[in-house]
mmCIF file of the C-alpha atoms, coordinates in Angstrom:
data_MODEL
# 
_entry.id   MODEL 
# 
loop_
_atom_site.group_PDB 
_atom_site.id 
_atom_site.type_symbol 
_atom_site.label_atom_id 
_atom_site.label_alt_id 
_atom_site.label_comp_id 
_atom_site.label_asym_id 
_atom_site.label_entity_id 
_atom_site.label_seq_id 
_atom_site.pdbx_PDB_ins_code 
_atom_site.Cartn_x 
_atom_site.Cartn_y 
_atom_site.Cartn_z 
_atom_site.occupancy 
_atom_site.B_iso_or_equiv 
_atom_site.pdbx_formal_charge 
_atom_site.auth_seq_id 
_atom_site.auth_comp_id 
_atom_site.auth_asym_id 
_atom_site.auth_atom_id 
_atom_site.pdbx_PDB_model_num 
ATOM 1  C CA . UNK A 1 1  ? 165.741 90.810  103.973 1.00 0.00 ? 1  UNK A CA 1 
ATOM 2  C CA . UNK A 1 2  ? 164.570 91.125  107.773 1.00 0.00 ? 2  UNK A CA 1 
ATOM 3  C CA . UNK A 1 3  ? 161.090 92.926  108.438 1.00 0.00 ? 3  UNK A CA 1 
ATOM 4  C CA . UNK A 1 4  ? 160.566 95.683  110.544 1.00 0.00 ? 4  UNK A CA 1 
ATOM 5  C CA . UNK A 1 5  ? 159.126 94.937  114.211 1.00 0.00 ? 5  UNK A CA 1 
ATOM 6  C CA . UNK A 1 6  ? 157.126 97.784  114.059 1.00 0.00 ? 6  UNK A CA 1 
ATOM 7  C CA . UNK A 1 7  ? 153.637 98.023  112.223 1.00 0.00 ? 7  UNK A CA 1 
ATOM 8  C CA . UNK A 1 8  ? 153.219 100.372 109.567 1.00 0.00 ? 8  UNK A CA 1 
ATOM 9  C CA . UNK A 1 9  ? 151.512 103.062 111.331 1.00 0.00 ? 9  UNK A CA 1 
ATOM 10 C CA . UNK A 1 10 ? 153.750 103.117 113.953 1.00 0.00 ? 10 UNK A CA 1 
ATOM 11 C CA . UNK A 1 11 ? 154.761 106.877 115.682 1.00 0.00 ? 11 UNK A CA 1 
ATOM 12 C CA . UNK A 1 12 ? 158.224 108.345 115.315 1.00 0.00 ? 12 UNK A CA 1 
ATOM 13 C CA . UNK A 1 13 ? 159.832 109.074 118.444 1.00 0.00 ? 13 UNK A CA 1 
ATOM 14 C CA . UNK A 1 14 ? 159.200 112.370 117.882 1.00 0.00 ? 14 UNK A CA 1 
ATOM 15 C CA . UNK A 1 15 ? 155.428 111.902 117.311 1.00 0.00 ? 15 UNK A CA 1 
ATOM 16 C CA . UNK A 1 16 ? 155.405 109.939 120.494 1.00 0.00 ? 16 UNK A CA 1 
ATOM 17 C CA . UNK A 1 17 ? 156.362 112.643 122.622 1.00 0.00 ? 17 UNK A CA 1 
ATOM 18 C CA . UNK A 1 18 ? 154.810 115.194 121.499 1.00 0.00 ? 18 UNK A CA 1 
ATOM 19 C CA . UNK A 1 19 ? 151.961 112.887 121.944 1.00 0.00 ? 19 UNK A CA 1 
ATOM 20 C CA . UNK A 1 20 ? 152.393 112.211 125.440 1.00 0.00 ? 20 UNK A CA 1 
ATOM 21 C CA . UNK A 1 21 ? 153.071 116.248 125.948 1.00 0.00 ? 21 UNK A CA 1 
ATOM 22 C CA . UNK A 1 22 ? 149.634 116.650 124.688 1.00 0.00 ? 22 UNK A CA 1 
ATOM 23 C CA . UNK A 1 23 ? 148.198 113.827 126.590 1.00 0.00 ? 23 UNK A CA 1 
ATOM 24 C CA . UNK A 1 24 ? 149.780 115.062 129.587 1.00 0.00 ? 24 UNK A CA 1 
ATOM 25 C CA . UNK A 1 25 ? 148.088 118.842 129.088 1.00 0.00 ? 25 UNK A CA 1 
ATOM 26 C CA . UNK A 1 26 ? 144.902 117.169 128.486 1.00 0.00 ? 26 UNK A CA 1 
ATOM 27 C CA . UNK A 1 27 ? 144.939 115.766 132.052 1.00 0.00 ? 27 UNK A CA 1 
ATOM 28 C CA . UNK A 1 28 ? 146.378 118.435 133.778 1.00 0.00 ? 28 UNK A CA 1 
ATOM 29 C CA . UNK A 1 29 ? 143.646 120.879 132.139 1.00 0.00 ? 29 UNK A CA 1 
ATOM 30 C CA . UNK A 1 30 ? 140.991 118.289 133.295 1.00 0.00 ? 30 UNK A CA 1 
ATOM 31 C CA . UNK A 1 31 ? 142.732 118.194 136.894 1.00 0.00 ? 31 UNK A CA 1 
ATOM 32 C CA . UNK A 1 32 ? 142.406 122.165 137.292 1.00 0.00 ? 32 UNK A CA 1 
ATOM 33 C CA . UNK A 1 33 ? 138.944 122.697 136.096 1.00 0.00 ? 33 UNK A CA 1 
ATOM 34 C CA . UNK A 1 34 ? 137.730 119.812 138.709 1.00 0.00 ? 34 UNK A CA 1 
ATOM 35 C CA . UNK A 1 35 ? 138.762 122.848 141.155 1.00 0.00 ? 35 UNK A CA 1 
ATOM 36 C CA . UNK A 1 36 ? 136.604 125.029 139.928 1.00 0.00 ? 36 UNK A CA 1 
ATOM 37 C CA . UNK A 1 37 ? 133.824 125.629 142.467 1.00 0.00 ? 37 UNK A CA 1 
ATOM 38 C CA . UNK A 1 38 ? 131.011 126.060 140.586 1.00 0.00 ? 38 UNK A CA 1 
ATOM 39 C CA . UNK A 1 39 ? 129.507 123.319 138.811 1.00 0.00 ? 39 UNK A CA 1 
ATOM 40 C CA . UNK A 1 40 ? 128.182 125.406 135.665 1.00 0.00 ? 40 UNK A CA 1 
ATOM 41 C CA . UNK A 1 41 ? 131.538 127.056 134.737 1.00 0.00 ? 41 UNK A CA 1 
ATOM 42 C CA . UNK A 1 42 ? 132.867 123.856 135.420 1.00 0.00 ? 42 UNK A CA 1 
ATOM 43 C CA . UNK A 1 43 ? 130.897 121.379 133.058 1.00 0.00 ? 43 UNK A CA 1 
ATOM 44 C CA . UNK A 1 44 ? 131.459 124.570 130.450 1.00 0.00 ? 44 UNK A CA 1 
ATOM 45 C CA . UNK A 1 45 ? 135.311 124.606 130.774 1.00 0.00 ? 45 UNK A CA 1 
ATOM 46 C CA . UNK A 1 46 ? 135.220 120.437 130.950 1.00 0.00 ? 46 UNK A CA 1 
ATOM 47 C CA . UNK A 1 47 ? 133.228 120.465 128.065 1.00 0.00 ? 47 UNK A CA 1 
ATOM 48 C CA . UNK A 1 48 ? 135.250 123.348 126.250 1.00 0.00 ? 48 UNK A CA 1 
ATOM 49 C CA . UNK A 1 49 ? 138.336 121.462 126.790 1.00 0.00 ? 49 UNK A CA 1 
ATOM 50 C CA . UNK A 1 50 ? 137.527 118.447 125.181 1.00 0.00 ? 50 UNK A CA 1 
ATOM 51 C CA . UNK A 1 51 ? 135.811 119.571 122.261 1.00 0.00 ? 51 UNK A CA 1 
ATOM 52 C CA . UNK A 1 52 ? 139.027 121.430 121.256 1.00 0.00 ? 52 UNK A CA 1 
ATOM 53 C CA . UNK A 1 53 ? 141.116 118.945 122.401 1.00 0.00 ? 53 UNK A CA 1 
ATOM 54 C CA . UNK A 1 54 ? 138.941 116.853 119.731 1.00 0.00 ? 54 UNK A CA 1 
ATOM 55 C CA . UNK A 1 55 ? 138.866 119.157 117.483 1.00 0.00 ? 55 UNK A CA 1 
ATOM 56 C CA . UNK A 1 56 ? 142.545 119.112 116.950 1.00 0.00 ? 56 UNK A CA 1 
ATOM 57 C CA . UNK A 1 57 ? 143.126 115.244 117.534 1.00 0.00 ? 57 UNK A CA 1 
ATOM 58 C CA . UNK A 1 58 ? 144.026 114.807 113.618 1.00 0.00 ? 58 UNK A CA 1 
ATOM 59 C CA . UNK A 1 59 ? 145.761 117.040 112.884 1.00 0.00 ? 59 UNK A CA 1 
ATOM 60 C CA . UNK A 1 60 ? 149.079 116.194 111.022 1.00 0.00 ? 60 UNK A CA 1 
ATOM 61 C CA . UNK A 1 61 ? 151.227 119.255 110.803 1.00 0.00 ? 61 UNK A CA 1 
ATOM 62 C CA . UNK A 1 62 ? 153.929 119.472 113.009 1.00 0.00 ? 62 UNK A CA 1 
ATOM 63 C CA . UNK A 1 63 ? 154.259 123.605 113.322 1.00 0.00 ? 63 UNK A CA 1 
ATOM 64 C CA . UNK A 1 64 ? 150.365 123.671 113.831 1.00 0.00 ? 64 UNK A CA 1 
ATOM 65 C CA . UNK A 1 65 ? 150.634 121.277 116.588 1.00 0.00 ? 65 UNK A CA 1 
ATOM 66 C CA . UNK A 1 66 ? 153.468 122.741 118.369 1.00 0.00 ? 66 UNK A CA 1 
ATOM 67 C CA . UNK A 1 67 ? 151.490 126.323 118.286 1.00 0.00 ? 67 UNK A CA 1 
ATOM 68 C CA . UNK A 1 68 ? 148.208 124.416 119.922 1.00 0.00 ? 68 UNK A CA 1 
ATOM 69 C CA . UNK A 1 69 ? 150.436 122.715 122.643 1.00 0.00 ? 69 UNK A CA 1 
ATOM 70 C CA . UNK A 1 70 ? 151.666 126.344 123.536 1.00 0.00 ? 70 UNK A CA 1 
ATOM 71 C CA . UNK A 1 71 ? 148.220 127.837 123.283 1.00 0.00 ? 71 UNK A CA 1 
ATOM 72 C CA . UNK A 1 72 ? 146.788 124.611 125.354 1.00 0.00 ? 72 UNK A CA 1 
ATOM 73 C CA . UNK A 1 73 ? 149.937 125.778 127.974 1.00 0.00 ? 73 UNK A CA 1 
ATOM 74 C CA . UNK A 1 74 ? 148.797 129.400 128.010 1.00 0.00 ? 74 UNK A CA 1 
ATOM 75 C CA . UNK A 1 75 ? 145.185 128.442 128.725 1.00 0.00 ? 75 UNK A CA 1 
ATOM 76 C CA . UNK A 1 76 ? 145.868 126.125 131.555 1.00 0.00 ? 76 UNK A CA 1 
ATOM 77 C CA . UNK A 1 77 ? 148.786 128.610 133.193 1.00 0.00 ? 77 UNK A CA 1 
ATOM 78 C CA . UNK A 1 78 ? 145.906 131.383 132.916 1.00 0.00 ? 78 UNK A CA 1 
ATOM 79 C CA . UNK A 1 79 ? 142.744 129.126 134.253 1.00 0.00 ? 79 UNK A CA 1 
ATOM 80 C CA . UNK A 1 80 ? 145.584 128.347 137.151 1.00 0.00 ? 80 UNK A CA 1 
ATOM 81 C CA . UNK A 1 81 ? 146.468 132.030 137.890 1.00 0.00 ? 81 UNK A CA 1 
ATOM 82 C CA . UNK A 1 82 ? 142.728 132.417 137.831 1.00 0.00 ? 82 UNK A CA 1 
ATOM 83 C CA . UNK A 1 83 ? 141.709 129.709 140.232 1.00 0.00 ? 83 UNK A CA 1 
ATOM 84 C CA . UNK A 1 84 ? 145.043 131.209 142.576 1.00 0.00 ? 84 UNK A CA 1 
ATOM 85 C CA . UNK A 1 85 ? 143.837 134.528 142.391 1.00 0.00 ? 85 UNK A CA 1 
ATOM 86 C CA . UNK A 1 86 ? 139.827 133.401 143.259 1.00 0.00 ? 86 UNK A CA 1 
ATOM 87 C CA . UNK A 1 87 ? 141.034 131.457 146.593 1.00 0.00 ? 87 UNK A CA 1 
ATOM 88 C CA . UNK A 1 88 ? 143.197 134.642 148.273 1.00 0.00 ? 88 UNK A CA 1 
# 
């Protein structure tokens, strides 16, 4: 009997890109609040963002993760719209 190639705690494809989805939020979050021009509200929001991000690093369940990735979206499309709306 051949053994798998993969280890046993490998990701799912699935689990993989959500992964990278998250991972990819993460950094864009990070990217927007380094435009914030203060540095208080900035260390706040940097500091905000990854506790939660964090905060929610185990978690298993896939509808609970796919509800934080579209919360984590809706923060960082309002903190943009915010930063837009501070520069005109």
């Amino acid at each position: 009997m051949a053994s798998s190639r993969l280890p046993p705690m490998a990701l799912s494809l699935k689990q993989f890109l959500q992964r990278q989805k998250v991972l990819g939020i993460y950094r864009n979050t990070l990217r927007t609040i380094r435009q914030v021009p203060d540095e208080r509200d900035r260390k706040y929001l940097r500091d905000w963002a990854r506790d939660e991000f964090k905060r929610n690093r185990n978690a298993t369940d896939q509808d609970a993760i796919r509800m934080m990735i579209t919360q984590a979206n809706n923060h960082l499309e309002e903190l943009q719209r915010s930063l837009a709306l501070a520069r005109v």
